[in-house]
N, C-alpha and C positions, 0 to 999 in steps of 0.2 A: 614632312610628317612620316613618322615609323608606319609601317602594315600593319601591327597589332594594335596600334594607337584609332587609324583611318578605319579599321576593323570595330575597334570599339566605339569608336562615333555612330557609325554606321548602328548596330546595334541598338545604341540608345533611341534613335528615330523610332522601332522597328518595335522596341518595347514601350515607346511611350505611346504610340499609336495601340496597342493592344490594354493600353491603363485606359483609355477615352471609357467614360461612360453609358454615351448610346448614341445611337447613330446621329442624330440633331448634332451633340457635341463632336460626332467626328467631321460630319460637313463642315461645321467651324472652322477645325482645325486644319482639315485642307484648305479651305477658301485661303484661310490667312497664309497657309504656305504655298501654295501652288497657281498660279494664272489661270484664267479661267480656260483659256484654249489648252494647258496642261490638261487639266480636271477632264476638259472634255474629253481628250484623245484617252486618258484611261479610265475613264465611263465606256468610249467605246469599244476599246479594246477588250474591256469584260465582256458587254456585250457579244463581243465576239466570240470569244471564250464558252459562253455561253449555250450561244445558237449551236458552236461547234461542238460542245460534249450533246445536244440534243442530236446533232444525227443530220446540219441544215446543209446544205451545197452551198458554194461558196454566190452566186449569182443569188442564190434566197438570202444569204446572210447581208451581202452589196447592198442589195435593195432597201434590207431595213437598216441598216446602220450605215450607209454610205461609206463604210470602210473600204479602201481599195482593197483589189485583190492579193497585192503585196500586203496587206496589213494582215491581212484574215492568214497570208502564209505563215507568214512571223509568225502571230500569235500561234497558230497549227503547228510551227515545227517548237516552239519554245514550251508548250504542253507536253509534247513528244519526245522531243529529241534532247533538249538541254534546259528545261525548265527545272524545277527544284522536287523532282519527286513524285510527281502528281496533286500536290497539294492543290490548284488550281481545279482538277477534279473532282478531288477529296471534298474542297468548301461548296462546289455548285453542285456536287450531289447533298451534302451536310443540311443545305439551305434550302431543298426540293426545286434550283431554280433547273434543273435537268426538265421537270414535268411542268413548271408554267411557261406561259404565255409572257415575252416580255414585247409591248406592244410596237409598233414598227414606228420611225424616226419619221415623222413630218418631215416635206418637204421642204418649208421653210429652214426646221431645224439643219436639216441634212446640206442646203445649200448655206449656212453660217458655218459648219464642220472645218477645221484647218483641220487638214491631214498632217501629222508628225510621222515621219518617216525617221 
C-alpha cells in the first residue's frame, strides 16, 4: 500500500469519528472497534493527560489511575515534546476538565487495569 493511500485510510477513521453524533454513539463505536483492555488503557491515558495539565505529581496521578510511572511519562513527553501541537491541551482546557475533579480509580477497577505499554 502507497503512503498517500495508508495516509488516507487513516484519515477517514479520524473523520468518521468527528461525524459521531454524541457521546452514547461514540462509546458504540469504540466498543465495536477496540477491546476492552484497548478502551481502557486510553481512558486512562486521558486520564492521565488530564491530572497532568491540572498540575498532579506523578505518585497523585499512580494512585488514581494506576497508571505506571512510565505511562504517565509517555503520555508527559507526547504532550510536550512530540505530540500534535497541544491539541491534547487545547481539548481539556476547551472541556473545563483542567478545573474538575475526575474521581479516583477503585481499587477493584485499578487492579482489573492491563497496563499497555
Amino acid at each position: 500500500m502507497e503512503k498517500a493511500e495508508r495516509k488516507e485510510r487513516s484519515l477517514a477513521l479520524y473523520e468518521t469519528i468527528a461525524k459521531l453524533k454524541d457521546a452514547e454513539e461514540c462509546c458504540r463505536f469504540f466498543e465495536d472497534l477496540c477491546t476492552p483492555v484497548e478502551l481502557r488503557s486510553m481512558e486512562q491515558r486521558f486520564d492521565v493527560a488530564v491530572y497532568l495539565q491540572q498540575g498532579l505529581v506523578y505518585l497523585d496521578i499512580l494512585e488514581r489511575t494506576g497508571a505506571s510511572s512510565a505511562t504517565i511519562s509517555r503520555v508527559r513527553r507526547a504532550m510536550l515534546d512530540n505530540g500534535a501541537g497541544g491539541v491534547m491541551r487545547d481539548v481539556i482546557l476547551r472541556s473545563g476538565l483542567d478545573k474538575r475533579e475526575i474521581p479516583p480509580v477503585s481499587q477493584e477497577t485499578q487492579e482489573s487495569k492491563v497496563e499497555v505499554e
